[in-house]
BAFI-3210 file (N, C-alpha, C; in Angstrom, 3 decimals, decimal comma, padded with zeros to 6 digits):
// residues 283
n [1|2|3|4|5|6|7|8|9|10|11|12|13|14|15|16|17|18|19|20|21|22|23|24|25|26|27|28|29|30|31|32|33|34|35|36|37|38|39|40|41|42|43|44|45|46|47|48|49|50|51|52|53|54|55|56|57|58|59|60|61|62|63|64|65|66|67|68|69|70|71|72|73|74|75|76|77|78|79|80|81|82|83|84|85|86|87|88|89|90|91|92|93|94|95|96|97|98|99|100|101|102|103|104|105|106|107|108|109|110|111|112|113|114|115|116|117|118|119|120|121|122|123|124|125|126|127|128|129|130|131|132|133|134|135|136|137|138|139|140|141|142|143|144|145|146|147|148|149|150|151|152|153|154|155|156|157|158|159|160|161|162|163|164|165|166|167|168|169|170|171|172|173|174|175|176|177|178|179|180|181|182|183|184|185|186|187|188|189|190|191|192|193|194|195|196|197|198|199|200|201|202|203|204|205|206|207|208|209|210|211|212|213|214|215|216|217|218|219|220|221|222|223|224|225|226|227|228|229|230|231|232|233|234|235|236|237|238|239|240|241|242|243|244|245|246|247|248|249|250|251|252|253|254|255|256|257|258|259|260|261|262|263|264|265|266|267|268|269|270|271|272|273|274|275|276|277|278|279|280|281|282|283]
n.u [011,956|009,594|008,219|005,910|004,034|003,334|002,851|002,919|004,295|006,821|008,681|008,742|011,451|012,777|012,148|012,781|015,257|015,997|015,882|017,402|019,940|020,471|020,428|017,966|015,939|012,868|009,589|007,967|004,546|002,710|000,224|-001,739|-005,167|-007,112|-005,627|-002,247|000,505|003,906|006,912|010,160|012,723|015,975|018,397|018,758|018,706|016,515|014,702|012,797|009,657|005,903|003,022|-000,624|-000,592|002,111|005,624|008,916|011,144|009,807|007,602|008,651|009,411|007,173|005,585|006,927|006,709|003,982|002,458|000,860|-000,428|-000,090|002,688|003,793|006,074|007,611|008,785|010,665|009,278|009,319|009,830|009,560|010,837|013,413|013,011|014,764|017,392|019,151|021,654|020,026|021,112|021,724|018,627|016,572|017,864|017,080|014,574|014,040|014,766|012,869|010,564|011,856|010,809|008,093|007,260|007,338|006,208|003,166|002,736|001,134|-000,636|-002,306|-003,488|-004,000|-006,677|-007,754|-009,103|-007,926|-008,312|-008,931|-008,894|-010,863|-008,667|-007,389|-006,774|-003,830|-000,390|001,410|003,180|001,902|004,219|005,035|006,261|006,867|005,983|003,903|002,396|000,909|-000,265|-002,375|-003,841|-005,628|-006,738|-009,891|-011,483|-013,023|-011,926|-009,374|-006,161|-004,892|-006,429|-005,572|-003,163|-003,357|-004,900|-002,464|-000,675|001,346|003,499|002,007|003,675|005,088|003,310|002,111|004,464|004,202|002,106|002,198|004,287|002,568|000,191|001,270|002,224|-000,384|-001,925|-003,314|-005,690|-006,560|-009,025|-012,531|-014,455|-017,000|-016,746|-014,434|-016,164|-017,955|-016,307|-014,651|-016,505|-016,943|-014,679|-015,455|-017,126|-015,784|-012,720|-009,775|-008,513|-005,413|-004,991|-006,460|-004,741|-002,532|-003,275|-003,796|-001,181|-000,062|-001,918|-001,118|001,585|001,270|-000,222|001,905|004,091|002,597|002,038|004,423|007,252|006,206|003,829|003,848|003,176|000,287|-000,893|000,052|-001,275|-004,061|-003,092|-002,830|-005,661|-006,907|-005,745|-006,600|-009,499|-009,221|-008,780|-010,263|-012,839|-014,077|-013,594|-013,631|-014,547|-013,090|-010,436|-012,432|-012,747|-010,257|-008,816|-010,497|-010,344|-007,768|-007,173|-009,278|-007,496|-004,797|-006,056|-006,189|-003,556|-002,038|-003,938|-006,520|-006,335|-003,966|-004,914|-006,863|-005,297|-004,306|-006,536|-007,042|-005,178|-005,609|-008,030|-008,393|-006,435|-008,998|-011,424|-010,464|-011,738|-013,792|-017,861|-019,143|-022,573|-023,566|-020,773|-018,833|-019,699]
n.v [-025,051|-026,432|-025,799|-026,576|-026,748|-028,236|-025,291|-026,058|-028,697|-028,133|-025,780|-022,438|-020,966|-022,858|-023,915|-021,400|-021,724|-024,007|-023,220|-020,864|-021,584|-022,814|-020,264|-019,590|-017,407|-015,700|-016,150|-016,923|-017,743|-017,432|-018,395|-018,680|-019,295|-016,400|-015,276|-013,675|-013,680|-012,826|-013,493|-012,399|-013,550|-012,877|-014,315|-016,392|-014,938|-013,099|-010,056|-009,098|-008,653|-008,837|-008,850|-008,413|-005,116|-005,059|-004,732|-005,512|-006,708|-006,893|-007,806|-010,037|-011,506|-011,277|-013,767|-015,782|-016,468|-018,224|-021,169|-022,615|-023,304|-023,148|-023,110|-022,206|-022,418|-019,716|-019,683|-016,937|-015,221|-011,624|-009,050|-004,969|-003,767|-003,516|-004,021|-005,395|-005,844|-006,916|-010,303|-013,784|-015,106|-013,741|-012,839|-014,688|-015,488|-013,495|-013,659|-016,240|-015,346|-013,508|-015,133|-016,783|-014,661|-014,463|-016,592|-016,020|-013,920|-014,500|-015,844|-013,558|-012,463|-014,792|-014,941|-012,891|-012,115|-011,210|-008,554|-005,082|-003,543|-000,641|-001,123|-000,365|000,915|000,509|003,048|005,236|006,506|006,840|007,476|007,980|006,897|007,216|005,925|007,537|005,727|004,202|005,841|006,467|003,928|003,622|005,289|004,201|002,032|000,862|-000,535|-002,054|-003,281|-005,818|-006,764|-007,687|-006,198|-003,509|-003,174|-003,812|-001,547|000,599|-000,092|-001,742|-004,309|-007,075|-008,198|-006,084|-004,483|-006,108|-006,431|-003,661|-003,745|-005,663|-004,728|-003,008|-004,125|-005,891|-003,861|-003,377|-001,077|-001,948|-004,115|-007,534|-008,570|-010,680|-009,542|-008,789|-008,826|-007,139|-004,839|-004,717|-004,325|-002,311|000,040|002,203|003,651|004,434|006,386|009,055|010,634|008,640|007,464|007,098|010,137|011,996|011,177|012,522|015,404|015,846|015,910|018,111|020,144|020,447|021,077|024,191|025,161|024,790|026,616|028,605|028,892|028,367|026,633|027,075|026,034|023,778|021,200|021,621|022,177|019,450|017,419|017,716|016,831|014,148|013,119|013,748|012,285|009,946|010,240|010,119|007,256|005,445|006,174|008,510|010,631|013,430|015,079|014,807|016,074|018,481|019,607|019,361|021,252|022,932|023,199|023,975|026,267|027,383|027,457|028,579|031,161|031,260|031,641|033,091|034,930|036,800|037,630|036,016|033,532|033,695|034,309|031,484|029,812|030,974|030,459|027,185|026,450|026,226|023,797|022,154|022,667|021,414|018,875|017,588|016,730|013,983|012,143|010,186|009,930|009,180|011,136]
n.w [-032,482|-030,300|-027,281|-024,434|-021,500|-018,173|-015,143|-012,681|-012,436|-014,126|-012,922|-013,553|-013,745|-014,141|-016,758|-018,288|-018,161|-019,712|-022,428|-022,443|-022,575|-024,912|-026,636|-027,982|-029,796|-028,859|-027,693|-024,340|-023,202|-021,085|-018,836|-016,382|-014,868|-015,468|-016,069|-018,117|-019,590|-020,927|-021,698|-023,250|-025,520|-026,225|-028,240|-026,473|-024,225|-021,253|-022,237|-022,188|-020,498|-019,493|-017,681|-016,983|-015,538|-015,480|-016,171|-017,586|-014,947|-013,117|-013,843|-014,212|-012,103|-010,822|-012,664|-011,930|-009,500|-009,903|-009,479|-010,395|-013,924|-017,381|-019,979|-022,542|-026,163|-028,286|-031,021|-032,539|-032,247|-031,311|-029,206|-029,203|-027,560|-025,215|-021,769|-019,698|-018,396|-016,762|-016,298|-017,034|-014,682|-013,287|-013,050|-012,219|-010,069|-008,239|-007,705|-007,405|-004,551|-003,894|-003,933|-001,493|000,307|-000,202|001,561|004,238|003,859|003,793|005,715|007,105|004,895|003,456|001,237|-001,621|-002,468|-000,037|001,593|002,246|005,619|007,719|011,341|014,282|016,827|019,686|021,940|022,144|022,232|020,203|017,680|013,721|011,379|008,049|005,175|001,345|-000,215|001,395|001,921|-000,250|-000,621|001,420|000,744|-000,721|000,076|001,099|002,462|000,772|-001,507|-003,009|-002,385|-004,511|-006,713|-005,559|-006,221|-008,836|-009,410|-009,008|-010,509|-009,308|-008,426|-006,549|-004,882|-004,276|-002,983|-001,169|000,845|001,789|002,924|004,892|007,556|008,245|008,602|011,150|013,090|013,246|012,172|009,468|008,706|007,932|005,580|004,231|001,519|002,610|005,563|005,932|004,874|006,955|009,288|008,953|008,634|010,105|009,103|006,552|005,780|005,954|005,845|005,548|008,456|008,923|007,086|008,896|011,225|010,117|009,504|011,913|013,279|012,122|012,528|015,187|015,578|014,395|016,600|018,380|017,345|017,639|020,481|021,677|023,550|026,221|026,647|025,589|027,214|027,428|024,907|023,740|025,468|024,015|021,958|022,296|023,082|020,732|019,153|020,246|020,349|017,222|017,078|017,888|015,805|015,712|013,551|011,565|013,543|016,032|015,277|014,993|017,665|018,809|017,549|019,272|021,546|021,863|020,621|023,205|025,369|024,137|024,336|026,499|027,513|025,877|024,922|023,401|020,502|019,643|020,024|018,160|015,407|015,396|014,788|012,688|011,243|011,126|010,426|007,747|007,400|008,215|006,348|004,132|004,725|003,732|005,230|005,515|005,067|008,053|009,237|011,911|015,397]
ca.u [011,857|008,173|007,946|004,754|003,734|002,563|004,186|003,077|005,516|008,379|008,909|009,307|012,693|013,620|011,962|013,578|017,104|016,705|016,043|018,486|021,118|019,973|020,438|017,099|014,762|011,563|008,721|007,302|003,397|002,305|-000,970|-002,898|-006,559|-007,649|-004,086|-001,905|001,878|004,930|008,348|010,293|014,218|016,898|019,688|018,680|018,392|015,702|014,663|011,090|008,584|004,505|001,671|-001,220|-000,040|003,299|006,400|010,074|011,613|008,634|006,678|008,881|008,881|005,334|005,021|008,106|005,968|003,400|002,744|000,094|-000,453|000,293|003,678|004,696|007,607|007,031|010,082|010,845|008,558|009,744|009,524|010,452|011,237|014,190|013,015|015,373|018,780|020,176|021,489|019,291|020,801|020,663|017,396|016,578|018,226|016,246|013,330|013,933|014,733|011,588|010,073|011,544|010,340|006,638|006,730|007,737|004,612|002,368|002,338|000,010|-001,103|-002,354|-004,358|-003,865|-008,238|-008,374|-009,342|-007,166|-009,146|-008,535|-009,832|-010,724|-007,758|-007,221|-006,433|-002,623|000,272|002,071|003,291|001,955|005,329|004,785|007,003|005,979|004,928|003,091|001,268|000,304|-000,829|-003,320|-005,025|-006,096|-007,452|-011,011|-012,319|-013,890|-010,684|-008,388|-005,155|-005,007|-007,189|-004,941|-002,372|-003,556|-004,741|-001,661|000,465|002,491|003,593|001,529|004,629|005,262|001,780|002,287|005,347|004,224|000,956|003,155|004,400|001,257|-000,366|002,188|001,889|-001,875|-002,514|-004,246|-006,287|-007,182|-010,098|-013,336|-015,327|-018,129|-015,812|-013,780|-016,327|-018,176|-015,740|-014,146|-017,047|-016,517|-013,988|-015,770|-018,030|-015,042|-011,714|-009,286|-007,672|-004,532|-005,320|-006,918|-003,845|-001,611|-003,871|-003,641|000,246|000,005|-002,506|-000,176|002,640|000,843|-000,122|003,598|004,659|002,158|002,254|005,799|007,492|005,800|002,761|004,053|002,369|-001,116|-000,797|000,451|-002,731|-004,858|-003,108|-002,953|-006,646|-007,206|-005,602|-007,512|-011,117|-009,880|-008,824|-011,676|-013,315|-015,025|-013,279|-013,503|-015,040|-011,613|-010,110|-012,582|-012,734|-008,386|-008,987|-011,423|-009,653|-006,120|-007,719|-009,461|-005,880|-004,057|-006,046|-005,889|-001,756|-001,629|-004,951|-007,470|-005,396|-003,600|-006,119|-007,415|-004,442|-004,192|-007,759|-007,342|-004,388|-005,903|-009,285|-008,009|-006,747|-010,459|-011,342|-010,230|-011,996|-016,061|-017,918|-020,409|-023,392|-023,351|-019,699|-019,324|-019,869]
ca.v [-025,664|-025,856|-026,183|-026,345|-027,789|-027,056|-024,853|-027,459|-029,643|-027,555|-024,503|-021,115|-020,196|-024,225|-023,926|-020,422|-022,375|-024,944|-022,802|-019,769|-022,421|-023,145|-019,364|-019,157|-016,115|-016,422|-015,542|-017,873|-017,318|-017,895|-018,484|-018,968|-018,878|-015,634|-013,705|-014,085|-012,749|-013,071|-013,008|-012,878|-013,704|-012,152|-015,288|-016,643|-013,681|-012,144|-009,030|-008,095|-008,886|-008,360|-009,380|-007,311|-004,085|-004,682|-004,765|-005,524|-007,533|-006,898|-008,742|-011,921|-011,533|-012,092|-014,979|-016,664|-017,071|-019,253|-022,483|-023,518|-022,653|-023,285|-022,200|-022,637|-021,438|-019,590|-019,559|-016,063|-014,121|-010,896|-007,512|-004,140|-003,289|-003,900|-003,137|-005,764|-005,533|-008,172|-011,489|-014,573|-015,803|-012,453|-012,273|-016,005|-015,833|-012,461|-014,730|-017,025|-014,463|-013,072|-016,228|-017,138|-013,813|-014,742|-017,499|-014,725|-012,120|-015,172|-015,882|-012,943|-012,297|-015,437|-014,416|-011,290|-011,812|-010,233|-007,055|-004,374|-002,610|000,271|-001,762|000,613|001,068|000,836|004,515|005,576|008,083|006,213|008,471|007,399|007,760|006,071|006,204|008,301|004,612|004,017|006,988|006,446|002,904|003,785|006,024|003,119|001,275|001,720|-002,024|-003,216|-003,456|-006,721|-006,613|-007,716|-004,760|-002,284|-003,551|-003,562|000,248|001,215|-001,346|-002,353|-005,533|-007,440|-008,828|-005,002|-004,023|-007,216|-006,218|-002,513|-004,402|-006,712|-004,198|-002,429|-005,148|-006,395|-003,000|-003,157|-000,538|-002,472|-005,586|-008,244|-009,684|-011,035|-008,020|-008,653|-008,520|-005,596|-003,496|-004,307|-003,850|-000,818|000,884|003,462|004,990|004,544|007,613|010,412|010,649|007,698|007,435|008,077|011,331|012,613|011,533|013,415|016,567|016,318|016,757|019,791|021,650|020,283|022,007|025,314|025,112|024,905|027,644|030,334|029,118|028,394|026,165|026,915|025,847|022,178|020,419|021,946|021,400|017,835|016,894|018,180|016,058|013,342|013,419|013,974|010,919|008,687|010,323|009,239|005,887|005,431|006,393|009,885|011,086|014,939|015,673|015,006|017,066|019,816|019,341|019,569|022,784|023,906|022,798|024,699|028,312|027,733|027,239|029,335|032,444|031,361|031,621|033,970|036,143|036,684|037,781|035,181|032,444|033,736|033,946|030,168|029,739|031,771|029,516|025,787|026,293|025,631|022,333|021,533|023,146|020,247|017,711|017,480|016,385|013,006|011,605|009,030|010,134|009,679|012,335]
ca.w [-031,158|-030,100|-025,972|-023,262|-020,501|-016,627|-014,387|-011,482|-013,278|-013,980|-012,579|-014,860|-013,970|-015,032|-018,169|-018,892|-018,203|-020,695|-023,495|-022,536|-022,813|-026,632|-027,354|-029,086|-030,077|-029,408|-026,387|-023,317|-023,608|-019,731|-018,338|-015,567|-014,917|-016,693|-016,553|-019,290|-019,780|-021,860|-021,652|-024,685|-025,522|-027,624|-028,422|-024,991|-023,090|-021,074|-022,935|-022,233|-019,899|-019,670|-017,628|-016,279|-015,752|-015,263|-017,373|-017,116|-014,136|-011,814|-014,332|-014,663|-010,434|-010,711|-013,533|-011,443|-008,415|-010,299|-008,838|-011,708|-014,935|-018,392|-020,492|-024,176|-026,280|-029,507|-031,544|-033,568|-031,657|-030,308|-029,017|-029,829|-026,532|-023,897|-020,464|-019,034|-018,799|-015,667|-016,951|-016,858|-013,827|-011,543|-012,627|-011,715|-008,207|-007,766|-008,153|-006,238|-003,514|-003,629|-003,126|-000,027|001,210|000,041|002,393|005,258|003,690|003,463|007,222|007,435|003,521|003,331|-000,263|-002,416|-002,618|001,057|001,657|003,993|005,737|009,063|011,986|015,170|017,743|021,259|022,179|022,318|021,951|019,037|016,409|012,756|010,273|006,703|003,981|000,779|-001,103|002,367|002,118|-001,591|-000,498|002,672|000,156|-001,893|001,233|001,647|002,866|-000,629|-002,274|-002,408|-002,203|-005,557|-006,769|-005,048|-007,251|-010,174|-009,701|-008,774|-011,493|-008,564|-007,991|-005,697|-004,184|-003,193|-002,502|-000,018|001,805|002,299|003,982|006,206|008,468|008,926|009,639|012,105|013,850|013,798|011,582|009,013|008,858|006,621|005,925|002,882|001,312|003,300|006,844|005,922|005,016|008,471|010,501|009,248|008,269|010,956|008,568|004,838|005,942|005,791|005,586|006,509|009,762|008,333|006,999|010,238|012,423|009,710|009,697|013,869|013,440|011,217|013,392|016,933|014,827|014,110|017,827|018,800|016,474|018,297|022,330|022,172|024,330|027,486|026,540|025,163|028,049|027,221|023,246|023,740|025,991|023,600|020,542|022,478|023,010|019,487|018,759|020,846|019,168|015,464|016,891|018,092|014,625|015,611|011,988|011,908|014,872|017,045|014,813|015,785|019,160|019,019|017,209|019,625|022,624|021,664|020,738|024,235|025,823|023,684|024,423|028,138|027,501|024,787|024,781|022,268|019,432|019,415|019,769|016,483|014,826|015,315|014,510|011,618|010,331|010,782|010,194|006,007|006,808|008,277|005,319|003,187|004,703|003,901|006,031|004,306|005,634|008,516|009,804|013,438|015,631]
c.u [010,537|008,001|006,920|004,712|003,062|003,796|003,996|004,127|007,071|008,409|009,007|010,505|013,845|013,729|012,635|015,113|016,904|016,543|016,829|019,589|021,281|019,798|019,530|016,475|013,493|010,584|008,230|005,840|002,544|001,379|-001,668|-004,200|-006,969|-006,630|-003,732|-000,650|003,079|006,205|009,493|012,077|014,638|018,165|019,459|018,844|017,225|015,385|013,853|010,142|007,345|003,759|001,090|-000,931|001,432|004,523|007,814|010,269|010,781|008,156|007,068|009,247|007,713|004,942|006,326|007,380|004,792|003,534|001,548|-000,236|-000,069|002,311|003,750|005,406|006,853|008,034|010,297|009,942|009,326|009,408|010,449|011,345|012,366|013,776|013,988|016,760|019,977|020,317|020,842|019,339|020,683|019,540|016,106|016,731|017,341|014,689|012,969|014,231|013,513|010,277|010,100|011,046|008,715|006,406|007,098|006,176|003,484|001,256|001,011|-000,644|-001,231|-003,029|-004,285|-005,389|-008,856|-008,364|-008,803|-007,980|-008,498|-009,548|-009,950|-009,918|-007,799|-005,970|-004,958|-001,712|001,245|002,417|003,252|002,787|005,149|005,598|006,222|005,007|003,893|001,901|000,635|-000,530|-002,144|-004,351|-005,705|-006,864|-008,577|-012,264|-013,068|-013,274|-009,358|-007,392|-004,058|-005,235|-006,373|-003,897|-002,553|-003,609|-003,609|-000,452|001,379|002,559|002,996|002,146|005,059|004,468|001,846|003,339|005,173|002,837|001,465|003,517|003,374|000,464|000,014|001,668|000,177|-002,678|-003,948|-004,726|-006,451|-008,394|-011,194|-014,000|-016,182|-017,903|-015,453|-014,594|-017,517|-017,601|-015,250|-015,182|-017,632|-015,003|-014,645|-016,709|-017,428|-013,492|-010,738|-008,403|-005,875|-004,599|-005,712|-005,888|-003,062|-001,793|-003,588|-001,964|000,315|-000,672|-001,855|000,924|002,297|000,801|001,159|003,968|003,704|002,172|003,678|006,004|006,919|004,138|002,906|003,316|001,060|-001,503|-000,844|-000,846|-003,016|-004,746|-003,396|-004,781|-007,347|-006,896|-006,458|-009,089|-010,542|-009,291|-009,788|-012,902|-014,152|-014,596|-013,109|-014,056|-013,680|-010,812|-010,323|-012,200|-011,259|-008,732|-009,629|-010,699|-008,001|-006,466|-008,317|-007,767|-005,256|-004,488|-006,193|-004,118|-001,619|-002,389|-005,615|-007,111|-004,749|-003,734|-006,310|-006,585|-004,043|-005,026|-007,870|-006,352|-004,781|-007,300|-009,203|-008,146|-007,989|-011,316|-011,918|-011,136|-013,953|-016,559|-019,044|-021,347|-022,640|-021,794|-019,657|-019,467|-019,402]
c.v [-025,261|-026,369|-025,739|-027,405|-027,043|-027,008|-025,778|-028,061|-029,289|-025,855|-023,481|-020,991|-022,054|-024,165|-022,806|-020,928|-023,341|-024,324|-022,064|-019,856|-022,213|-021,572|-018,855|-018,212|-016,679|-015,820|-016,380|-016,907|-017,996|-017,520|-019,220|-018,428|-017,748|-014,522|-014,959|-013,314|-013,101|-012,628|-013,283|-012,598|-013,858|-013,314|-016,182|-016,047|-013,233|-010,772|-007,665|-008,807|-007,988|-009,212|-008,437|-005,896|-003,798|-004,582|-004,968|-006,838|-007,465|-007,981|-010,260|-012,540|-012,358|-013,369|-016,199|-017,377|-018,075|-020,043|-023,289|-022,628|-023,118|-022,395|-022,677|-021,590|-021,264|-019,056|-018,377|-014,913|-012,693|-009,576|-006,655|-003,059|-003,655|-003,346|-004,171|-005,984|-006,176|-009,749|-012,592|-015,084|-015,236|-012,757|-013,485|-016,266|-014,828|-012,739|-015,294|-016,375|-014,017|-014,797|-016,870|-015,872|-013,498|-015,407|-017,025|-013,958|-012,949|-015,540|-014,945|-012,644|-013,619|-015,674|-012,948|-011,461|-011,214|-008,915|-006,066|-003,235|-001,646|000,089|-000,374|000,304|001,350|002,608|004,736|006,777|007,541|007,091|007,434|008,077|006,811|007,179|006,860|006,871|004,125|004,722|006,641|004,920|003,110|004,640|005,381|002,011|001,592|000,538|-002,640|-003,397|-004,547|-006,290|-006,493|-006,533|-003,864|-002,444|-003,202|-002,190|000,647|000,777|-000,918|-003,652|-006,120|-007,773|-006,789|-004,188|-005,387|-006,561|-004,709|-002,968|-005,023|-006,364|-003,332|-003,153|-005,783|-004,905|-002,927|-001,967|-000,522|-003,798|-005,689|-008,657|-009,977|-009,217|-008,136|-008,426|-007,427|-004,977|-003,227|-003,950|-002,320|000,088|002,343|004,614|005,167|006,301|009,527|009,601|009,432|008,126|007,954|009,247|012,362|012,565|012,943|014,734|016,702|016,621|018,129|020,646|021,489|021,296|023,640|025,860|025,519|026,247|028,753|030,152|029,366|027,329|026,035|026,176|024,215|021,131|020,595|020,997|019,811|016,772|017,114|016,678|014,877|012,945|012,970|012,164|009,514|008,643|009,324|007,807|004,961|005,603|007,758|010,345|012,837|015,385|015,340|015,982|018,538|020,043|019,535|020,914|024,107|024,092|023,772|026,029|028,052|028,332|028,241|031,038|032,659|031,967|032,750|035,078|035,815|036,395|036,544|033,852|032,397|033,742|032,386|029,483|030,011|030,552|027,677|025,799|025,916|024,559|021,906|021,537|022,155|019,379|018,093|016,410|015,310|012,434|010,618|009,284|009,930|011,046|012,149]
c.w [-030,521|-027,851|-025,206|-022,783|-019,500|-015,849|-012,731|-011,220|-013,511|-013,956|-013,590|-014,902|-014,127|-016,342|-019,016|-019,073|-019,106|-022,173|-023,798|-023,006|-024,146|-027,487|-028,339|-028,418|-029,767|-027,800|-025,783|-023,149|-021,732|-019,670|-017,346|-015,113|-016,020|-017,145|-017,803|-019,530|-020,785|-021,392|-023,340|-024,261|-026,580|-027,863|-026,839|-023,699|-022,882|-021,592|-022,349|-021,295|-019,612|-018,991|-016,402|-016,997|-015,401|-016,291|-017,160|-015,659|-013,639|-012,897|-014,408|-013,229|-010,289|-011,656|-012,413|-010,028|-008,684|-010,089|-009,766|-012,685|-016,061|-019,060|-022,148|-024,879|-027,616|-030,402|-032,697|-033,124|-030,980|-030,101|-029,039|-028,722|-025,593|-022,539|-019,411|-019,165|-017,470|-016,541|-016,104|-015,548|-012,575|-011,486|-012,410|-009,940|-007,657|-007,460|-007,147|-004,465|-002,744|-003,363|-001,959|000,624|001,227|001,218|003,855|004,930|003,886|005,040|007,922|006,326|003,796|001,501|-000,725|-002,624|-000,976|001,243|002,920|004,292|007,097|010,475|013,039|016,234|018,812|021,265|022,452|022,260|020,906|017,919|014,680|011,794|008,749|005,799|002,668|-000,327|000,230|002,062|000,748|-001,249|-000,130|001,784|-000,845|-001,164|001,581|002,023|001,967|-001,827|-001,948|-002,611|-004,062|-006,903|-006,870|-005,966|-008,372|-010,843|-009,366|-009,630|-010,871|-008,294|-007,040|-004,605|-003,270|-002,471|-001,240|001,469|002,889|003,868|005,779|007,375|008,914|009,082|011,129|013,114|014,123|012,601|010,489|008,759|007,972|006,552|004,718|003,532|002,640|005,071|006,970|005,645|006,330|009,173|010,248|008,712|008,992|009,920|007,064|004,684|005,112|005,701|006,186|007,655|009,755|008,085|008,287|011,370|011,269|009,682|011,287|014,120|013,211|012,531|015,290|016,323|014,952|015,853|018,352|018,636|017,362|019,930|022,513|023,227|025,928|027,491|025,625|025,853|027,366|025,855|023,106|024,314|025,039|021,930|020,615|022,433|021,631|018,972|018,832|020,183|017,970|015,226|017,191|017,039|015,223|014,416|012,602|012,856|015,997|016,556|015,238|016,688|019,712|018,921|018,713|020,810|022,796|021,363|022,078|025,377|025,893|023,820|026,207|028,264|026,739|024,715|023,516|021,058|019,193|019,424|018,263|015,523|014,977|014,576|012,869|010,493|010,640|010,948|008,591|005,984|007,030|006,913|004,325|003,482|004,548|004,528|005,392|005,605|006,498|009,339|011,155|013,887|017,336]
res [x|x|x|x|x|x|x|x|x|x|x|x|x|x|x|x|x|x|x|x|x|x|x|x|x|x|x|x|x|x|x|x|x|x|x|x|x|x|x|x|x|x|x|x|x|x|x|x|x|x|x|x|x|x|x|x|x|x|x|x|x|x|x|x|x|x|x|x|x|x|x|x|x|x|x|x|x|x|x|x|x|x|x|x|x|x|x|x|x|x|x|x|x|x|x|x|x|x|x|x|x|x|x|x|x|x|x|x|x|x|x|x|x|x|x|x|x|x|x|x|x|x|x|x|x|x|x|x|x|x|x|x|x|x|x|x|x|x|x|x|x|x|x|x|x|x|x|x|x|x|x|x|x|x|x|x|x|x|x|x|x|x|x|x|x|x|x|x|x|x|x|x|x|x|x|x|x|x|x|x|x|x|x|x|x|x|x|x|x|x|x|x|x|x|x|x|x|x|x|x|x|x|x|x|x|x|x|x|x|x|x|x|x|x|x|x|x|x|x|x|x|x|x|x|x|x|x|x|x|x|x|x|x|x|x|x|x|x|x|x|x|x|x|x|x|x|x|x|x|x|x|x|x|x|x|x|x|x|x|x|x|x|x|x|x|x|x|x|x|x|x|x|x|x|x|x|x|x|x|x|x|x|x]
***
């Protein structure tokens, strides 16, 4: 049984139903533009999926969303692998699931070829909380990287490299936009460390803070973070940072005394530590 055609024409998860039926062996050889993937089937079962860097159900996620492209069937073909293990028509409706929730991510993803970049922020007291695939994302964000890209280095699904985008975009966090956009506009953070990083370092050393004034001294501290905040939305980078630092041993040895200034001093001067400081940074 020799089958191709375009996926224009008939959908993937059609063409997977009329062969699944027919219980044959054999692998679907998909292609568009310069990708290229496979899915292969055991008696008319899903088995195995491949394209890119992906593998398994994510991968037949991503060939399912294809709206052009090539397909043909290659009868006896197979692999030595199982990474899928839902039947044809979970993993069909799962499909199509994720499709209506492209046309939800799309509204603001309009192209996996735009680039997310960390625009500069009107000043606030907003607490930034990101999940631990959040956090692994934002560190892959650096305005000359599509969306696409980020994907690929990270062989995640684009479709979930999308959704993690969606709400930080929605909140503001991060923007879209062509190379040549994103890395004007945010090039207030390409210098040093991202914006992310610098609020999450300004918790830690508000924390440390806490831990040696104590409660009475919550007002003071809290100015100070707040403050802080507004510098690295503003893009100053490590210099709000200092300037927190410097600002809370003043404080703290107004409240506490010397000693215990420096004992503060002594414990978040590390995380600064971490961060080097590169040409061009604000100041």
């Amino acid at each position: 049984m020799s089958l191709h055609g375009s996926l224009s024409e008939l959908p993937l998860s059609d063409v997977i139903q009329l062969v699944s039926v027919s219980g044959k062996t054999g692998a679907f050889l998909i292609e568009r533009d310069q990708e290229e993937g496979r899915i292969f089937l055991r008696d008319g079962q899903i088995v195995d999926a491949e394209v890119g860097g992906l593998r398994g159900d994510s991968a037949v996620y991503e060939m399912a969303a294809w709206t052009h492209g090539s397909f043909s069937f290659r009868p006896g073909d197979e692999s030595g692998e199982t990474t899928i293990h839902m039947s044809n028509a979970s993993l069909m409706m799962e499909a199509a699931r994720r499709l209506d929730e492209w046309r939800v991510l799309r509204r603001k993803i309009p192209s996996l070829d735009l680039v997310p970049y960390f625009p500069a922020r009107d000043g606030g007291s907003d607490q930034v909380t990101l999940s631990p695939q959040e956090w692994i994302l934002v560190t892959r964000i650096d305005g000359e990287h599509s969306i696409d890209q980020i994907a690929a280095d990270l062989r995640w699904a684009p479709f979930d490299v999308s959704k993690l985008l969606f709400g930080m975009i929605t909140t503001g966090l991060v923007a879209l936009g062509t190379l040549g956009e994103s890395s004007e506009r945010g090039r207030r953070w390409q210098a040093g460390p991202s914006p992310i990083t610098l609020l999450g370092l300004a918790d830690k050393i508000r924390t440390v803070a806490m831990d040696v004034v104590g409660s009475g001294g919550q007002r003071t501290i809290d100015k100070q973070y707040a403050a802080a905040r507004t510098l690295i939305e503003r893009g100053e980078g490590v210099h709000a940072l200092r300037e927190m630092v410097e600002q809370n041993t003043k404080a703290i040895s107004l409240l506490k005394g010397a000693d215990t200034a420096a004992m503060f001093d002594e414990q978040v001067r590390p995380l600064l530590g971490r961060l080097q400081q590169k040409p061009g940074e604000s100041r």
